[in-house]
C-alpha positions in Angstrom: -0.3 7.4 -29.5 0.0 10.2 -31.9 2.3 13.2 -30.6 -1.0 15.4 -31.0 -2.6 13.6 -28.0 0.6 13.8 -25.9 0.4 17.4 -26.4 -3.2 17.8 -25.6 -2.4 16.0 -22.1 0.4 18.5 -21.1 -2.3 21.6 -22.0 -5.4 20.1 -20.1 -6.5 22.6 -17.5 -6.6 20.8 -14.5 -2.9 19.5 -14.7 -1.8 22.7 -16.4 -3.6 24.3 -13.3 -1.8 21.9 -10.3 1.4 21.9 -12.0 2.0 25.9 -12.1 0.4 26.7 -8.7 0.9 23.4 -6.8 -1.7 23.2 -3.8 -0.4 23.2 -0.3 3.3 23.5 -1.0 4.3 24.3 2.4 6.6 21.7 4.4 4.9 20.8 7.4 7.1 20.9 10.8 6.3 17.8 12.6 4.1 16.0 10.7 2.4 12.6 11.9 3.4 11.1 8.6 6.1 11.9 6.5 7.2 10.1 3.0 9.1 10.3 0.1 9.5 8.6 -3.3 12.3 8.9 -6.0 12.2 7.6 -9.2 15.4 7.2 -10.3 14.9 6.9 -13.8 13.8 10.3 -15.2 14.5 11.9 -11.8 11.2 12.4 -10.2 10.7 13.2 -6.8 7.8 14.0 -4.0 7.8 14.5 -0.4 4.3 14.6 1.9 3.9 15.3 5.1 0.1 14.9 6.8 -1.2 15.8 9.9 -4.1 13.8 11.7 -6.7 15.0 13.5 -8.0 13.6 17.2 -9.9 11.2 14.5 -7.1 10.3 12.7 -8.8 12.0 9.3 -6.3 14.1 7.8 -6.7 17.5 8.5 -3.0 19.0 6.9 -1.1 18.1 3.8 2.3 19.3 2.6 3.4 18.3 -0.4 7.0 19.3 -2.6 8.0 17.9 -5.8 10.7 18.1 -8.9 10.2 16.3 -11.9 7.7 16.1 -15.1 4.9 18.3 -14.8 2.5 15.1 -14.7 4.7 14.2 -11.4 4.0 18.2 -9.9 0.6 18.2 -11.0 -0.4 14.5 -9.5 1.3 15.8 -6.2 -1.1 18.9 -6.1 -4.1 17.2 -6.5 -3.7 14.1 -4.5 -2.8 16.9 -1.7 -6.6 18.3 -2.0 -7.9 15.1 -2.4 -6.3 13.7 0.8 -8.1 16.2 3.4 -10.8 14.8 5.7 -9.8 11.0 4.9 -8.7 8.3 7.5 -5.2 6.7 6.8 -7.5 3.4 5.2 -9.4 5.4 3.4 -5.9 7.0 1.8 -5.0 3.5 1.1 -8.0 2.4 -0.4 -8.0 5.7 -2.8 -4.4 4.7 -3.7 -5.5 1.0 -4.8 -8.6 2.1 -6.7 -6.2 4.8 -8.2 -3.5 2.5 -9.5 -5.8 -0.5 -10.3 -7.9 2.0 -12.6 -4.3 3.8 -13.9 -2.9 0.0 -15.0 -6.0 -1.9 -16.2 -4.9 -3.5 -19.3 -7.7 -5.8 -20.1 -10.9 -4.8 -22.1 -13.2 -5.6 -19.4 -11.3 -3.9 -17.0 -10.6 -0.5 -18.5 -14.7 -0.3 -19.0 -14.9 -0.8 -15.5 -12.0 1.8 -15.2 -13.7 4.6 -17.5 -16.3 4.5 -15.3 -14.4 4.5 -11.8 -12.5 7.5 -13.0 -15.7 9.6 -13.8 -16.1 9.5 -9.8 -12.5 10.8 -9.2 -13.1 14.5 -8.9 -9.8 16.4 -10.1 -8.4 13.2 -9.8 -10.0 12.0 -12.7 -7.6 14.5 -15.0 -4.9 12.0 -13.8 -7.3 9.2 -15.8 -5.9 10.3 -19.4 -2.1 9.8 -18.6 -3.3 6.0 -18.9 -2.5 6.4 -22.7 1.0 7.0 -22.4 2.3 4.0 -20.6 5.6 5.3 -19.8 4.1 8.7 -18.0 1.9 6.6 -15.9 4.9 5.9 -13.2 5.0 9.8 -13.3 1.0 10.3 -12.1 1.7 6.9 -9.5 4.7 7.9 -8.1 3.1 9.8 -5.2 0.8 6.9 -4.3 4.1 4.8 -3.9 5.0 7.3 -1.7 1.8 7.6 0.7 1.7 3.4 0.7 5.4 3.4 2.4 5.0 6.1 4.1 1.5 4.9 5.9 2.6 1.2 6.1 5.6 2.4 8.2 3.1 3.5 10.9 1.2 -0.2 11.5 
């Protein structure tokens, strides 16, 4: 990919947006889920926290990160994205999220374009696709919601 496109990602609103005034920064005190991810490569890190509601929708996020500003920005709008959904529904955003992010085969990234329209904000997240080695950056807090949610079943 030419360094021009690279440079266009890191100036698109939406992540520019998340990354310098991440959403919902504060650290929740007791949360009903807490979880965490490193990677230990280039350094990236993201903590969540999520409070339930007496339906078990989520109904509080808290989210810190360090890292890349694809890593920061990812973490702020998965944190808006998360409100009002059930734990399986989190999990089901998270496969749909990855499978669209690592689609490789012709057939499947059509089917991917098209997914990603539906994303919301999250959809912004769609273009880091294009620059294999930044998409462990926008994945890395998925990694961290699946470990952190499988450790309540």
């Amino acid at each position: 990919m030419a360094l021009g496109s690279l440079n266009d990602l890191y100036r698109d609103k939406v992540i520019l947006d998340h990354c310098r005034n991440p959403r919902n920064s504060a650290v929740l005190d007791l949360p009903d889920v807490s979880c965490e991810a490193i990677n230990p490569f280039c350094g990236d890190e993201i903590r969540f926290q999520i409070n339930l509601d007496d339906s078990n929708r989520v109904r509080e996020v808290g989210f810190q990160g360090e890292g890349c500003a694809i890593n920061q920005a990812a973490g702020s709008i998965v944190s808006e994205a998360l409100n009002g959904l059930t734990l399986t529904d989190v999990l089901e955003l998270s496969k749909k999220f990855s499978r669209i992010m690592e689609a490789s085969l012709p057939k499947d990234v059509v089917v991917a374009d098209k997914e990603a329209i539906n994303l919301g904000e999250l959809s912004a997240l769609y273009k880091v696709r294009e620059f294999p080695v930044r998409v462990k950056c926008a994945l890395l807090v998925w990694s961290a919601l699946d470990s952190g949610i499988s450790t309540l079943a």
